[in-house]
N, C-alpha and C positions, 0 to 999 in steps of 0.2 A: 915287414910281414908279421912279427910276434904280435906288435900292438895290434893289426886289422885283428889274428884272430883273438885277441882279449876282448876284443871289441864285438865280435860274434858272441862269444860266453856268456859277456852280461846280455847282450840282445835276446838274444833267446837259447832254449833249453836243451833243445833240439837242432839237429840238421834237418832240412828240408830242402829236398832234392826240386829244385826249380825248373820245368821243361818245357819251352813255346816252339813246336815244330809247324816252321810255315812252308810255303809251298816254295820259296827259295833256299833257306838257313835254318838250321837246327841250332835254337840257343840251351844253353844247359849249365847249371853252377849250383853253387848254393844260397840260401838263404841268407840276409845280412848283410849281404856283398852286393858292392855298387855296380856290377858288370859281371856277365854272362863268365864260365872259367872255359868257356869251348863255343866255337862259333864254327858250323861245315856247313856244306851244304847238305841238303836233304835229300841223299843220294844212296844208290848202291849199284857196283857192278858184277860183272861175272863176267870173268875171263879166263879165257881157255887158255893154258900154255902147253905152246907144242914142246915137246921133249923127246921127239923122237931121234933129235942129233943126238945127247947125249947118252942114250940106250940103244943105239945101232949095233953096238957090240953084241949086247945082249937079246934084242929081239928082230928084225928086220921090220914089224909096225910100229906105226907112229903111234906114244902115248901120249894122253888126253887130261891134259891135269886140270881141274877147274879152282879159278881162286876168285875169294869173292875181296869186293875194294868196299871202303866206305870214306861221306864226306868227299873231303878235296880229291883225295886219289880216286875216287870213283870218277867223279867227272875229266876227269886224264886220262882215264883209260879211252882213248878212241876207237879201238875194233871192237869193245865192251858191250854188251847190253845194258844199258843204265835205264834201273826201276826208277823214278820221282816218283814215292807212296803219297804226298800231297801236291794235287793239282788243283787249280783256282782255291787255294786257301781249304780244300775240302780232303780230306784223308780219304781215298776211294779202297773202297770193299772189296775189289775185285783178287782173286788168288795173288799172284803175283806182286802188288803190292804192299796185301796184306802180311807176305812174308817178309819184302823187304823194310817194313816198319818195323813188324818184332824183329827183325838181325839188329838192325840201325838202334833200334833202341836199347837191345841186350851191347850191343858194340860201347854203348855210350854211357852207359850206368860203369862197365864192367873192366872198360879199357881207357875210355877217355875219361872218367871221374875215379876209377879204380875203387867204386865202393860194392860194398858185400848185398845179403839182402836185409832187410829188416827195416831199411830207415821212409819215413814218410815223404812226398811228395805232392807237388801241386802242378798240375800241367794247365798251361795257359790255352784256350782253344778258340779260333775264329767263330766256330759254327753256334747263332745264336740258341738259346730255350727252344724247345715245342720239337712235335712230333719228328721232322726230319735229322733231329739230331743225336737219338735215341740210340739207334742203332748202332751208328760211331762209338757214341759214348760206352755203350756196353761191351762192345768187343775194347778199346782203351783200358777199360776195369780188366776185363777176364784175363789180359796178358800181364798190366800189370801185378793185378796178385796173383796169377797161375804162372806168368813167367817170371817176372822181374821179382816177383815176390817182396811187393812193399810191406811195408806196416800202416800204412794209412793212404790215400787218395782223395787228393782236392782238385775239380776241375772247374776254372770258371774264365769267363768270357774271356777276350784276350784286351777288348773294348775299353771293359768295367778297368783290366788290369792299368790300361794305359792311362787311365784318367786318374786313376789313383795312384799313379807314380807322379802326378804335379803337385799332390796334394787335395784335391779337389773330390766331391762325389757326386756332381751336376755338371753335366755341360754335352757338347755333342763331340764325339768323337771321328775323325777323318781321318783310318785307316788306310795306309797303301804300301804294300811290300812287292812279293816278284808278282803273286797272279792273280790278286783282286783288291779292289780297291774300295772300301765302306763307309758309311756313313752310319751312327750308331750313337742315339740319345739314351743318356746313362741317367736314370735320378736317383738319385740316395746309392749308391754303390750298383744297379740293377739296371744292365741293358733291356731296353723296352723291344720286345721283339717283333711286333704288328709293325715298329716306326723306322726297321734297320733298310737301309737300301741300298744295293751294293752294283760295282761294274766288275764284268772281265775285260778292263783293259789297267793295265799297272806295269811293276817294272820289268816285264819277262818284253811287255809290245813295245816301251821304247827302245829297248836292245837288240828286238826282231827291226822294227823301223831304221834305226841307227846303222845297223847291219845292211841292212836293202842300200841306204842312201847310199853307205861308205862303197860298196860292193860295186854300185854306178861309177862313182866318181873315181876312185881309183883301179877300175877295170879288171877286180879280182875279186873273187870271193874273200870275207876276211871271219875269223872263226870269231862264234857267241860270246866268249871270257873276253877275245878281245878288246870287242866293242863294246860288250858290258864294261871294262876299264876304262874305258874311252867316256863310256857315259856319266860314270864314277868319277873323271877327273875335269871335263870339261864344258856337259854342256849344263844348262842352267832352264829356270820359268821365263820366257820374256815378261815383262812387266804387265802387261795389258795383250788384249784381242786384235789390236789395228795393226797387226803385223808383227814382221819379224824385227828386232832393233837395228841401228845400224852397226856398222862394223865396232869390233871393240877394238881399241889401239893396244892393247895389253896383249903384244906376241905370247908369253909365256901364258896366258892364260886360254890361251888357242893353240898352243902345241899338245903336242900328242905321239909318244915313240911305238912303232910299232913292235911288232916281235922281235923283226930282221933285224933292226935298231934306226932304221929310215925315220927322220924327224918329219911330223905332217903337219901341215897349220889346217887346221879344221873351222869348215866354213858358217859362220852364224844358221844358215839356213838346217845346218846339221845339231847346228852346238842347243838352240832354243828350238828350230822347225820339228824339232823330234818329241820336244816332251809337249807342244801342243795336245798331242791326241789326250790327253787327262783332261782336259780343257773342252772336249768336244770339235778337236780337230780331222777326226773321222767321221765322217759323212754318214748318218743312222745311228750312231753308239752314242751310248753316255755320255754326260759328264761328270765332272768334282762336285763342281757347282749345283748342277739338276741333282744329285742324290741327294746334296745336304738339303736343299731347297723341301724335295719330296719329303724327309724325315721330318723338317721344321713344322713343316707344313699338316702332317702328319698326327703329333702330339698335342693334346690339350693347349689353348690359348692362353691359359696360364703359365705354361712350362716353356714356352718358345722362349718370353723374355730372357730364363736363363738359361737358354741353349746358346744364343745368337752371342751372348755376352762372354763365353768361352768354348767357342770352338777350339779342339785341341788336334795338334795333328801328329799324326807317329807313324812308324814305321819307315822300311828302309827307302822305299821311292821318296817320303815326306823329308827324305835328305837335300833333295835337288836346291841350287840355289834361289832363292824369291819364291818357292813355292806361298808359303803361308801368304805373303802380301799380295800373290795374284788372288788368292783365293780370297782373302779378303775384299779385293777391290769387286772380284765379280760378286759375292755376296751382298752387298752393299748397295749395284747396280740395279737386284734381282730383286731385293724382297723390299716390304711395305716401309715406308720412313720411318714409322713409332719403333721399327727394329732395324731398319738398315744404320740409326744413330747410333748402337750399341754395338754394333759386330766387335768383337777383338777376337783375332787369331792366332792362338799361342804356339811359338813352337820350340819345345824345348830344347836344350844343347843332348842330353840324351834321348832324343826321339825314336833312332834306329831299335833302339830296346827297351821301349817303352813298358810295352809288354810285360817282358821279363823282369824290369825292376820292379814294375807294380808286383807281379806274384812274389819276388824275391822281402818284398817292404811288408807283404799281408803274412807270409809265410813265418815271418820273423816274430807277427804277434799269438796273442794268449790265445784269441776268436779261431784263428786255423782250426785248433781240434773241434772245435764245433763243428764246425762245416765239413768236416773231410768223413768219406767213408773209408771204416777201422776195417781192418783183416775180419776181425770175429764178424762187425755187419755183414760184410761179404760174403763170408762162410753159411750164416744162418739165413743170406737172400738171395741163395744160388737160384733158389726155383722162380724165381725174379729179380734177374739182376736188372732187368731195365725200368720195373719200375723202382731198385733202389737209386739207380742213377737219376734217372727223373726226381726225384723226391731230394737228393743231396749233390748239386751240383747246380750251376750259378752262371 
């Protein structure tokens, strides 16, 4: 541990407080470091605890104690109200979860990273440039330095972030975490926002899907973490569209223990039939495919050649087994031969955090201060903070 942090020292000069809140997991650490230093989900509850056994003595009413949970314990709580402030990849406005973002996020500066105020940050964000993203953006500012009270704020694509975690600042980006899944051509560091095109289906609907099958087959309902584990440890991309594979002889790689500890061998039509729907195995919806296709398709004819040539793919669904080489193969199917000859589909060994390393890797160099708005900007652009967001933000 002494040498990593020698190794932050020379990197850079500063801490910078790294933060990619998606509509599954909240990642958060610092700057320099190869990995997130907290990973929850993007959660909060409130729960009532009865206490009127223990004060019987004293009153004969039941008292009413409210505690709030965050991350893992929030979603444990089951008689709970659990706020998710991001749904389909989008931070929603509405009271309620506006409160529970600023808790969550005062919880995680204060309690999970244990830091004071004053130090700068860079929050990674799905929501691309232009008008629809304004509003987010500006209320993001106002808490950060009215509550979190940074010293500086950077917020830029989460897209841009991922593609420059391979090293790279060209290529198209194939986004897919818990609730949307994107497609997003980046050139020179700068998501193109006319060419982004995105599905609601990702990894919240294999889980919802997984859950229906399991639910069938073994004649009980089975809870969401479960089969979200379920989906985490066994099922995979079939290789191709002509069906399901056939059986895989590898028991251990089709088992599956439930909660109660009953060993279940879990059947291909669940293990691969479940992540088809990214694929366009739901009848009207999207695909992987058709977004990438639409953005290629999209962007100047000069710029395609180096999209097709580094497709990069991230986030947490882009975990699944054989994703990248399905993705590939129907790309390849799909588009013109002068580019179906070029596809390569990257996917890195840290894809899950794609994101967060890209901001953790920008945040470590000299260019941050540039780009980020300081406390004093913010101060002197209260009477527009939206257009200081719009004008410094990426």
């Amino acid at each position: 541990m002494e040498g990593r942090m020698e190794l932050e020292c020379t990197m850079d000069e500063q801490d910078v407080v790294v933060l990619d809140a998606g509509s599954g997991f909240l990642k958060v650490g610092f700057c320099g470091e190869d990995a997130p230093r907290a990973v929850l989900p993007t959660a909060m509850a409130t729960a009532t605890a009865d206490e009127s056994r223990e004060d019987e003595a004293v009153s004969g009413d039941a008292q009413k104690k409210s505690q709030v949970f965050y991350g893992e314990e929030a979603v444990l709580q089951e008689s709970a109200v659990i706020t998710r402030p991001v749904q389909r990849g989008e931070l929603q406005l509405s009271a309620p979860e506006k409160e529970a973002m600023e808790s969550l996020l005062e919880h995680v500066f204060r309690n999970v990273l244990g830091v004071e105020e004053d130090l700068p940050c860079l929050i990674a964000d799905t929501m691309p440039l232009g008008q629809s993203s304004y509003a987010t953006r500006q209320w993001i500012a106002e808490v950060m330095f009215e509550k979190i009270k940074v010293k500086s704020l950077a917020i830029f694509n989460t897209a841009a972030l991922s593609l420059f975690s391979t090293g790279r600042t060209r290529g198209l980006v194939v986004e897919s975490g818990e609730g949307i899944t994107q497609a997003v051509p980046v050139f020179e560091g700068y998501a193109i926002p006319h060419a982004i095109f995105k599905m609601k289906v990702a990894g919240q609907d294999i889980t919802q899907r997984i859950q229906t099958l399991m639910g069938e087959e073994l004649g009980e309902p089975q809870s969401y973490r479960t089969m979200q584990a379920l989906k985490e440890k066994v099922c995979f991309v079939a290789p191709s569209s002509s069906g399901v594979p056939a059986p895989d002889g590898d028991e251990e790689a089709r088992s599956f223990e439930l909660p109660d500890g009953k060993i279940i061998q879990v059947s291909e039509k669940i293990r691969a039939g479940a992540t088809e729907i990214l694929f366009g195995g739901v009848e009207g919806e999207a695909s992987m495919q058709k977004i990438c296709l639409d953005a290629i398709n999209t962007v100047d004819l000069d710029f395609r050649q180096d999209l097709v040539k580094s497709v990069v793919v991230a986030g947490g669904t882009s975990m699944l087994q054989n994703l990248a080489p399905r993705l590939r193969l129907e790309l390849k199917s799909a588009l013109a031969s002068d580019l179906s000859r070029t596809v390569e589909v990257v996917s890195d060994s840290q894809r899950r955090f794609a994101a967060w390393i890209g901001g953790s890797m920008f945040a470590s160099m000299s260019t941050y201060d540039q780009v980020a708005i300081t406390k004093q900007e913010y101060e002197e652009g209260k009477a527009d903070v939206r257009g200081l967001v719009a004008r410094k933000t990426f």
